[in-house]
N, C-alpha and C positions, 0 to 999 in steps of 0.2 A: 668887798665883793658880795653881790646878792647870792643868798641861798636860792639852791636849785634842789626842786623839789624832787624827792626821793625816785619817782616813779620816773621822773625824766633820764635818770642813768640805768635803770634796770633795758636792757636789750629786749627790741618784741620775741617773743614767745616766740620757740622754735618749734614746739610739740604740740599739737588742737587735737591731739587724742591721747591714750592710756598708754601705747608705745608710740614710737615715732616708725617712719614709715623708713628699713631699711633701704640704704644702696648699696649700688657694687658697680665696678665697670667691669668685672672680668667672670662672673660665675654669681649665681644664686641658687639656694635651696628651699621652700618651704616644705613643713608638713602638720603635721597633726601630734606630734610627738619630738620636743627638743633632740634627744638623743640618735631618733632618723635622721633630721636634718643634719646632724654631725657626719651620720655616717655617709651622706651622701656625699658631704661637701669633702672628703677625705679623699673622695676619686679622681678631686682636680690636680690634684699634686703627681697620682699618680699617670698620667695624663687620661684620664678618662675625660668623657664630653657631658654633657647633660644628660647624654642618656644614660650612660654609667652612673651616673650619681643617681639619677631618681630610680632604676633598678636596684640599687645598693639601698639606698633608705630604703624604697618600700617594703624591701627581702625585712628591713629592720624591723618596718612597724610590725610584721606577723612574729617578731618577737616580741615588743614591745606591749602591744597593745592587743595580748592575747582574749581580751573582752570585747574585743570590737575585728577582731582582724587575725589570718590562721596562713598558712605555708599551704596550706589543705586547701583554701578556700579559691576565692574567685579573686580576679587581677584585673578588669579590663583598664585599656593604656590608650592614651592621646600622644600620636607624636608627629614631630618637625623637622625636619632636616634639609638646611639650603639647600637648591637643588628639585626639591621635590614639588609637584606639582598643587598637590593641598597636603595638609597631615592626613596622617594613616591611624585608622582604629585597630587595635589587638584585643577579640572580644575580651576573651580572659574568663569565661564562664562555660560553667562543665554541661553535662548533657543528661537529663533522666534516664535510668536503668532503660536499654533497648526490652527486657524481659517483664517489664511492669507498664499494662498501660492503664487507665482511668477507670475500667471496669474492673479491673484485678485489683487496685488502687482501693477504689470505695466498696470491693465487699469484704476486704481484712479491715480498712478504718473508718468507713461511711466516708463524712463530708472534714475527718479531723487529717489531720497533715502533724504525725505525733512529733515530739523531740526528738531528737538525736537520730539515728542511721535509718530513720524509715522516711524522711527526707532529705539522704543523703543523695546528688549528682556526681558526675567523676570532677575530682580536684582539678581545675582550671588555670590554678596561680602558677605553678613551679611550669607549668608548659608557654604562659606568657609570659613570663618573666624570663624566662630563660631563650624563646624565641626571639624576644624583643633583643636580649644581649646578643644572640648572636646575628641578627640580621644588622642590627643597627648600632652598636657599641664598638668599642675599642679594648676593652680591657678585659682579661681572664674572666670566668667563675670564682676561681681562686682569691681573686685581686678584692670582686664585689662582695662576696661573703664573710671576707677579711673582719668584717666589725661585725657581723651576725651573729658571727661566732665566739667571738670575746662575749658579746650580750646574750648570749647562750650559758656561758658560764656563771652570770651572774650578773643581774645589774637592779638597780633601787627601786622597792615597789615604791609607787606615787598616788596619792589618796584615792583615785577616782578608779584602778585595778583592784587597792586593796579592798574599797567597798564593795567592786560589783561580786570579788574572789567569797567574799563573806555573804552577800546576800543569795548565792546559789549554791554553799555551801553542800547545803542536803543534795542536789542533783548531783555535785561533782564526785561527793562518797560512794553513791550507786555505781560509778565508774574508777575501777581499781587503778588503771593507767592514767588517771587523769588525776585523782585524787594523790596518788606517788608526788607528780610535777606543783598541783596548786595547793596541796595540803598538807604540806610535809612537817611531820611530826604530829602529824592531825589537827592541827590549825590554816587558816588561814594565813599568809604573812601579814605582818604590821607595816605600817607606812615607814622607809627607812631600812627594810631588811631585803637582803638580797635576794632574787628569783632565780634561781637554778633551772634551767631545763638542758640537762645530757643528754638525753636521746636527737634532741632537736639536733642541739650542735652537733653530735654522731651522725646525724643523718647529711648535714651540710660538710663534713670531713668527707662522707661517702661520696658525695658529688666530686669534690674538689678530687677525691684520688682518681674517682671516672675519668675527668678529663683531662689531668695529668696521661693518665697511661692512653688516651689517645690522642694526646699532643703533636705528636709527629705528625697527624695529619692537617693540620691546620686550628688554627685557634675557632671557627666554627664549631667545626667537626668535632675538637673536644668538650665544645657546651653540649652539644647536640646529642651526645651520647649521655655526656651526664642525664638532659632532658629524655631519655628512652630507656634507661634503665626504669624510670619512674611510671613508663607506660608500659614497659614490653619486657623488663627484665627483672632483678631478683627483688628491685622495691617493689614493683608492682603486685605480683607475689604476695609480697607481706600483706601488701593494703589489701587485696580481692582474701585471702586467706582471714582478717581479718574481720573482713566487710561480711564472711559467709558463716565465723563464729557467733558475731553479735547481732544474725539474722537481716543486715542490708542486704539492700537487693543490685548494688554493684558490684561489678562481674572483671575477671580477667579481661574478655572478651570487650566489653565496656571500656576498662580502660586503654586497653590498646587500640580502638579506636577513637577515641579522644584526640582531639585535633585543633587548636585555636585557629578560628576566622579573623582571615587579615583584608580589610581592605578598606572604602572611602566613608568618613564618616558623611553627615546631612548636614546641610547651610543653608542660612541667611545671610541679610545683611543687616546691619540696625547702626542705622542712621550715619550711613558709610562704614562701618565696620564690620571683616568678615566672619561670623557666627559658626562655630564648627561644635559637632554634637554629635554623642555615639548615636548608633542607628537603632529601631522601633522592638530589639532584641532588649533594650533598654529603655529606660523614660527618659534618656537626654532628651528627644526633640521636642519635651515642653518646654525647654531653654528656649530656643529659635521662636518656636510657635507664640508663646506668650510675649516673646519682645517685637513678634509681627502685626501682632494685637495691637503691643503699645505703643509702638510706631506710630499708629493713625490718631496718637494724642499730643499733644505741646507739654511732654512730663516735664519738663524741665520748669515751666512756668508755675507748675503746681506746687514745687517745693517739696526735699522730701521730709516725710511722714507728717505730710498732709493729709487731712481728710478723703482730699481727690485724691492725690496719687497713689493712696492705699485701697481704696475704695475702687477705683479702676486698674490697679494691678491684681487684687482680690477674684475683682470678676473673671480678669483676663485668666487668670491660672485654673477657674474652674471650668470656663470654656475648654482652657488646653486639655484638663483633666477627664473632660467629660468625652473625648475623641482620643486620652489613652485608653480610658475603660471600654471602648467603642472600638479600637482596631489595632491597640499594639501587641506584637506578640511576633518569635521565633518569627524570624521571614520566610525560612525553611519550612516550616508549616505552615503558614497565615498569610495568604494574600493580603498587603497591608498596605492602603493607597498614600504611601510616604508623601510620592512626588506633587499629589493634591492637598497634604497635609499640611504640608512645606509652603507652599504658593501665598504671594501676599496678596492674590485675588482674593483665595480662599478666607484669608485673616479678614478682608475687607468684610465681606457676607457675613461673617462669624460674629465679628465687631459690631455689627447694628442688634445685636440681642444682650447687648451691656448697656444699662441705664443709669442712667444719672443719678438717678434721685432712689433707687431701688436695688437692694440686693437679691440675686439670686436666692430662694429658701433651701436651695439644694443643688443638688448638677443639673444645671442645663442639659437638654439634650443632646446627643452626640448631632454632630452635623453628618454633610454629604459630600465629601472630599474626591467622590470616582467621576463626579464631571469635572473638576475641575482635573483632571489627568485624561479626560476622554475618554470616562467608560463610563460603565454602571455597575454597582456591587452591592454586598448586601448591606442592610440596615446595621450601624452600630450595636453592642453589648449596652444595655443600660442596667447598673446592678441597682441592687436595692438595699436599704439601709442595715448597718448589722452592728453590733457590740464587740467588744475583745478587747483582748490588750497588744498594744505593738510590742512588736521583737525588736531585735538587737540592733546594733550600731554597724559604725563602718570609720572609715581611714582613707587618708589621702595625703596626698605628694605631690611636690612639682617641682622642676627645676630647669635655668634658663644658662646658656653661656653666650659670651661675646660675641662667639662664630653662630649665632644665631641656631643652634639647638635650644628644642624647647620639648619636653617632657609633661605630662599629665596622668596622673593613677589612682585610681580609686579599690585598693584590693579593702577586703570584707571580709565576711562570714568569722563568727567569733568561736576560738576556741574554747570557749565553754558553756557549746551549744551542742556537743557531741564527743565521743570519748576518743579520747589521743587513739592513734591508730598504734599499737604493743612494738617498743622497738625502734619507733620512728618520729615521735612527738608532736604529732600533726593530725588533725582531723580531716575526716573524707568529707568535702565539702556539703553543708547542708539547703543550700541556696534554693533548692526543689520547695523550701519554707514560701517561694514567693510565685512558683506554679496554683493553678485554681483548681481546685475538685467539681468546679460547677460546670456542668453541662454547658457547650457554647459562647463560652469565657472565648476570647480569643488567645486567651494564657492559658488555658486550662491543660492538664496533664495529658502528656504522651509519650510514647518511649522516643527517646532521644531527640525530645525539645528543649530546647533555650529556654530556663525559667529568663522573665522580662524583668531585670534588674533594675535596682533602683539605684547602685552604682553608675556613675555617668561621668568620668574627666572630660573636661570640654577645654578651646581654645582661640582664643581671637585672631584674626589676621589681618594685616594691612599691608598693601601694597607691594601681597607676596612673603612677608614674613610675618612671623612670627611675631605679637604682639602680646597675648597673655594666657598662659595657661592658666587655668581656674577650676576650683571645684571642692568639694568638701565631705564629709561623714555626713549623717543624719535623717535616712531614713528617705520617708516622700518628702521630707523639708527641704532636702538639698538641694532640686531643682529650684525651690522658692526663694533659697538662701543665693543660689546661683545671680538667679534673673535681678534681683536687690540689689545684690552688689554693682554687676554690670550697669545699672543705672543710676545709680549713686556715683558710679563714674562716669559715666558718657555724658550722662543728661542735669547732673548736679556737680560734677567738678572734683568730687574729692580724690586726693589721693587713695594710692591701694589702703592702705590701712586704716585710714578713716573711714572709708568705703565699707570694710571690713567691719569695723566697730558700734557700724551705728544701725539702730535698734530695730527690729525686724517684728513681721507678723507673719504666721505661719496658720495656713489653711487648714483645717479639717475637713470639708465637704466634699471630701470622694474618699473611694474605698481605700484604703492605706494596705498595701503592697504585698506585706506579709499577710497569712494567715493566723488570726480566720478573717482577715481584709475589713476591720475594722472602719466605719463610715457614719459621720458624726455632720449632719445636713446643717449648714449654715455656720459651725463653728469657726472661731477663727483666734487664736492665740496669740498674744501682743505683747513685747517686753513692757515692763513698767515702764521704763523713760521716754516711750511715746504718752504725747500729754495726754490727760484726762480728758480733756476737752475733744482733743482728737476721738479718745476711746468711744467718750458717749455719742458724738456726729455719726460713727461709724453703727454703731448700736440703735441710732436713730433710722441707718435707712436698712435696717434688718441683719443686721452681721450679728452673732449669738458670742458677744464679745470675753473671753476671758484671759485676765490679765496673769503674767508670764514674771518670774524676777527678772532682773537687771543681769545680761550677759550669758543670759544660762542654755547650758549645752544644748536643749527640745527643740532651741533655733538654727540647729546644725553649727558647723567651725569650719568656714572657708578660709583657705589659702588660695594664692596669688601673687603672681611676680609679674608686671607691667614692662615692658620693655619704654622707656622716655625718651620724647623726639631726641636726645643728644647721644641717646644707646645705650645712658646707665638704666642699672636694670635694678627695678622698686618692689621691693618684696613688704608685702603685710600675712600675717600669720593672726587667727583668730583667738583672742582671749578669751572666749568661753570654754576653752579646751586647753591642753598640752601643748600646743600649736608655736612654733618657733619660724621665723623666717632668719636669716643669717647667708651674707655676701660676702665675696672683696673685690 
């Protein structure tokens, strides 16, 4: 018998990335954090839908991931339900003190925007999370909080909590109720040792007995009271009692009008598929705008992390970038010409100021989006260069089921950015960090605006359903991380997790979101495993190139679940992060 070479019995390779790329035919969950995803996937059993589970995980990550993400904070949500005409946005984001506006603002702090309660908005999470269950869910409070609450009692710090717990150490001691939960015993925890937070979980027993004792009137009605104790009854109370100890300037008043905006997010289409993007309250629509851009190119033929196709996605996000800085902001305040935004006329005009051979040194100018909607309005915000350091992270979640529910969330604001509210384990959101002190900002401060988030779930759609909820942590990166991925699948082929994995460049050249809006002209951050070759091409036609390690969190950590023409649903979870995707 001839020998048959070794290599001829080994089976082709099932895996061409670091994970392989989850299925499921009946339910999927990703998130930013293994332990969400658990909690969320636990709702299928009990019959909850995709929207009970990504409510339930996300409630998780503001346990979990109390460096990146708070109960306090902001939630906004992408979702789907057969049936419905497009998905529906829940902003999820609180509103500046109605009693503080920009001039009372800058003669207590000038042009600074301090830590903790002097940029606190009213908490936004627990009222969309909680409207979202009961508009759209199936299953109790009780049912969803169920694993919150067990991780309230205890659960494993993991390296990337217990560094940040320690390197804010000194800020957490200034604050008594904060330093109790993350510094118990006056240490920091070690990687391996349990995190206790009782007030939290106290505070989530509190909800559940709410809407037990108004159970009888319908499973709504008992979410719904639990959600108004929290604005109008004895939690609120505590928060405003709190807020007016450690000198915030939210109000009873404040938070009882506090309200989450429900209604149509903003779309494209890119290259037959339908584009779905929270609205100009946020930075989602440089998702849409930058793939409207990329549309008028053959990416596909470029290959990715090509010269070209980085080079002309590069361009394209600072154009998108440079008509955020130019007209996004609270719609309630800011006439914001969306609908000329949006237009792929508009994209066409836009796209002849991207050059081949040349990178922009900076932002482009904002364009002129009010004719292209039939008007005329003012001239864009052009900011100007500035130094600082970025703030904190963010969190995300998605999950799909058989029946064609499909969930998306991005909740934020980190709890150890402000001090636990005494009693209740939860900070008063400080999200006002991503409002502008500058005169004529179209974000700039006012009593009860929408800071313009850089939180954004977004969601694809075809042919009426639901095709892939998407989205990720990361600051301004995430939109960048966003728009990558989707083309790495549409235009390059890869599955979700491949898609997912492979190696990203992140912009600097517009003002970065937070305060003090950090803006670094020309910069552009690149994993190592983009080749060398590629780096210097790119360095050649002006990109101020610096290179990034292998995988690392500064590229944002997208999740995604793809629905496949056969209906099984592909989940990839990002390995730069905690990020778990998990089906059946």
């Amino acid at each position: 018998m001839r020998d048959v070479p070794i290599e001829a019995t080994i089976p082709p390779t099932a895996i061409t990335q670091g994970r392989p790329a989850v299925l499921g035919s009946r339910h999927m969950v990703s998130s930013s954090h293994y332990l969400a995803t658990l909690a969320g996937l636990r709702m299928f059993p009990r019959g909850g839908s995709a929207i009970d589970a990504g409510i339930a995980g996300g409630i998780a990550l503001n346990v979990l991931e109390r460096h990146l993400t708070d109960f306090g904070g902001v939630a906004p949500i992408m979702l789907f339900l057969p049936g419905m005409r497009e998905p529906e946005t829940i902003d999820g984001v609180g509103r500046w003190p109605a009693g503080r506006d920009l001039e009372t603002h800058r003669a207590r702090y000038g042009d600074d925007m301090p830590i903790g309660v002097a940029r606190s908005v009213t908490p936004a999470a627990p009222d969309a999370w909680l409207t979202a269950l009961a508009r759209y869910g199936r299953l109790s409070l009780g049912d969803v909080l169920a694993p919150s609450i067990e991780l309230c009692d205890g659960f494993p710090v993991y390296p990337r909590l217990a560094w940040a717990i320690e390197r804010l150490r000194e800020r957490i001691e200034r604050w008594p109720t904060s330093a109790a939960v993350f510094l118990p015993g006056g240490r920091a925890p070690a990687v391996g040792e349990l995190l206790v937070q009782r007030e939290l979980g106290d505070l989530f027993r509190r909800l559940v007995a709410i809407e037990s004792a108004h159970g009888s009137r319908g499973r709504a009605a008992g979410i719904m009271a639990a959600r108004d104790a929290i604005y109008r009854g004895d939690i609120a109370e505590e928060i405003a009692r709190f807020m007016g100890d450690e000198g915030g300037a939210v109000t009873a008043e404040d938070l009882a009008e506090q309200r989450v905006t429900i209604g149509p997010p903003v779309r494209t289409s890119y290259r037959g598929i339908e584009v779905y993007a929270c609205g100009p309250w946020s930075q989602g629509p440089l998702v849409p705008m930058t793939l409207n851009l990329l549309e008028g190119y053959d990416v596909a033929s470029m290959g990715p992390s090509s010269r070209e196709y980085l080079h002309h996605y590069l361009e394209a996000m600072k154009l998108a970038c440079a008509d955020r800085e130019g007209f996004f902001g609270d719609p309630e305040h800011v006439d914001v010409p969306i609908v000329g935004l949006m237009s792929k006329e508009y994209a066409d005009a836009r796209r002849a100021l991207i050059r081949d051979a040349r990178a922009w040194p900076e932002l482009p100018p904002p364009g002129e989006p009010w004719r292209f909607e039939g008007r005329t309005g003012p001239p864009g915000f052009v900011p100007r260069p500035l130094s600082g350091v970025g703030a904190a992270d963010t969190s995300y979640i998605c999950a799909m089921d058989a029946e064609g529910n499909a969930f998306s969330a991005t909740p934020s604001d980190p709890g150890l950015g402000a001090p636990l509210v005494r009693g209740l384990g939860m900070i008063v959101s400080t999200r006002g960090a991503q409002l502008w002190t500058t005169p004529g900002h179209p974000s700039a401060v006012a009593p009860r605006k929408r800071p313009r988030l850089t939180p954004n779930p977004a969601l694809l759609m075809r042919d009426g359903r639901a095709l892939m909820p998407f989205g990720c942590p990361g600051e301004d990166a995430q939109c960048q991380a966003m728009v990558q991925v989707v083309c790495n699948i549409i235009d390059f082929g890869m599955n979700t997790q491949e898609a997912i994995e492979h190696p990203r460049a992140i912009s600097h050249s517009f003002p970065w979101s937070f305060h003090p809006h950090a803006y670094e002209p020309g910069l552009v951050r690149i994993e190592a495993r983009v080749p060398e070759a590629v780096r210097d091409a790119l360095s050649a036609l002006g990109h101020r190139v610096e290179v990034l390690p292998d995988f690392t969190p500064a590229t944002a950590g997208v999740c995604a679940i793809r629905r496949l023409e056969s209906g099984v649903l592909e989940g990839g979870a990002d390995p730069r992060r905690e990020s778990y995707a998990i089906g059946w």
